[in-house]
Steps between C-alpha positions, in 0.01 A plus 500: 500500500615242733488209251732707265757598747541087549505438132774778525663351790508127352630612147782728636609211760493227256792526303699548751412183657545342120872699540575339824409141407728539210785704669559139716304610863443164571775322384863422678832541219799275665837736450870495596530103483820382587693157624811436617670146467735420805692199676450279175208420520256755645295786374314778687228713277377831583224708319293815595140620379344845420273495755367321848486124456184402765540231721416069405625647155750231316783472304664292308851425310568299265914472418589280201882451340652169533213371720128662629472644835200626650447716820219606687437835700165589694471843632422522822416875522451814247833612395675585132853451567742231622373202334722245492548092422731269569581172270771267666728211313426661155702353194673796328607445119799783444443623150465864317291376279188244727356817697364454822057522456341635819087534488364644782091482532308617740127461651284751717100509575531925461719569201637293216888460475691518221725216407880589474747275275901623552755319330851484640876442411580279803882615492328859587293321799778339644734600814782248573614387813751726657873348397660214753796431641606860591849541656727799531937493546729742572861548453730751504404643111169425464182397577286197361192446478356151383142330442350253274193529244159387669342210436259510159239268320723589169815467347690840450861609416612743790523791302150480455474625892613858632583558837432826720801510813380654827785686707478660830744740440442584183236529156328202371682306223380385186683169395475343172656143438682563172656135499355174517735349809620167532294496791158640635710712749460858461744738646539902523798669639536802707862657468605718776556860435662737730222727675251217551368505827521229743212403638361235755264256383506550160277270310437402151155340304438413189178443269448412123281522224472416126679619261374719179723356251383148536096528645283738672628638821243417753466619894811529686570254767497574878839597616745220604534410892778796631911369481663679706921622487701410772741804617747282536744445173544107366826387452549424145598116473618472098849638545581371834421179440872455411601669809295288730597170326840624567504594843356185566778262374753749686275397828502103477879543352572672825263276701724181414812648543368608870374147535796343403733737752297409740435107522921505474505711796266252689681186401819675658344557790308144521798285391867650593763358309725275724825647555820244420743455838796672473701285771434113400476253784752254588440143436469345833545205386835539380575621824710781341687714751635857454885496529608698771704811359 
């Protein structure tokens, strides 16, 4: 009776250990890979696993585009998220069409993981440098807002960069270069409307990312370092130039003319003129007399 009731028991249980060996019990899956390409020329990689990752397990990447990179992780105690690698001075090759290949592997004593292989469009993996150069003016009209495009490895025409605007007062802007400029200036001007409140340190940032209508748009960049308004108004300088240049010649005009008037008046005053005699002296030698009336 006994010895059937095992029988039983080991029948019943074995296909459900046959089930869990195939359903993947002992064996990691790598998921949600993903890498981000910043400051030119670094790239951070993050992953996560379906289940606990024990301790002295190891992984390894394995990036290859223009050149092969290889990075190491150890894991120094049981966990299945927040995985993460580093690769520093990595040469990027910009192109649609030469994919970014990242293999990760991975090694464990209790459970066998899965290797992962993601490919990549690096346009979608980069975030650029927040735009330079950031300076705001104000006049009496209007507002201005300037900045230059941040430094890249490539070779773009500006439209191929759009431009979110960050005001204090107000909703964020979306800015789209829709003309290549003669420089690499950008600008974006706030007109004044009647209603818009005043308001003390009001600041402006700006960030940028590509463009749909040339590549991939990637990550947004960090904001720009704050600009902040000044309360007071600036004097605008293009149409009194004229007036200044005038009022200028009017002063040294009038300055020499007061000089002059004045070094006469001191050479009066330092050398007199010598008044003539009007009673001339006798000649005593002629020994002249005055008749006697």
């Amino acid at each position: 009776m006994f010895t059937s009731i095992l029988m039983c028991i080991v029948v019943c249980v074995s296909p459900f250990h046959h089930l869990e060996a195939q359903s993947g019990i002992s064996v990691i899956n790598i998921s949600n890979v993903s890498c981000i390409i910043y400051d030119l020329h670094l790239i951070n990689c993050t992953w996560k696993t379906n289940k606990d990752v024990p301790e002295n397990s190891n992984f390894t990447l394995l990036l290859r585009q223009k050149t092969e990179e290889i990075c190491h992780v150890k894991v120094l105690e049981r966990q299945k998220d927040n995985f993460r690698c580093h690769f520093m001075n990595v040469e990027i090759e910009y192109d649609d069409i030469n994919l970014v290949d990242l293999t990760i592997t991975g090694y464990s004593k209790e459970f066998t993981i899965n290797q992962s292989n993601t490919y990549f469009n690096p346009f979608r993996l980069e975030k650029l440098n927040p735009p330079i150069n950031v300076s705001v003016s104000k006049t009496a009209e209007d507002v201005t807002l300037s900045w230059e495009q941040p430094v890249t490895t490539y070779s773009f025409e500006p439209i191929c960069f759009i431009y979110e605007i960050k005001d204090s007062i107000g909703r964020n802007i979306k800015y789209m270069w829709s003309q290549v400029p003669a420089s690499n200036v950008k600008k974006y001007v706030f007109h004044h409307h009647k209603g818009t409140p005043a308001k003390n340190n009001r600041f402006f940032q700006v960030r940028v990312n590509g463009n749909a209508i040339c590549r991939e748009p990637g990550y947004w960049s960090d904001w720009s370092q704050r600009v902040y308004l000044d309360n007071e108004i600036e004097i605008r300088t293009d149409f009194m130039v004229p007036v200044i240049i005038s009022s200028t010649i009017f002063t040294l005009l009038f300055a020499i003319l007061l000089y002059t008037s004045y070094e006469t008046q001191i050479k009066k005053k330092l050398f007199p003129p010598i008044p003539h005699p009007k009673i001339k002296f006798k000649d005593v030698k002629t020994g002249d007399k005055e008749k006697p009336e």
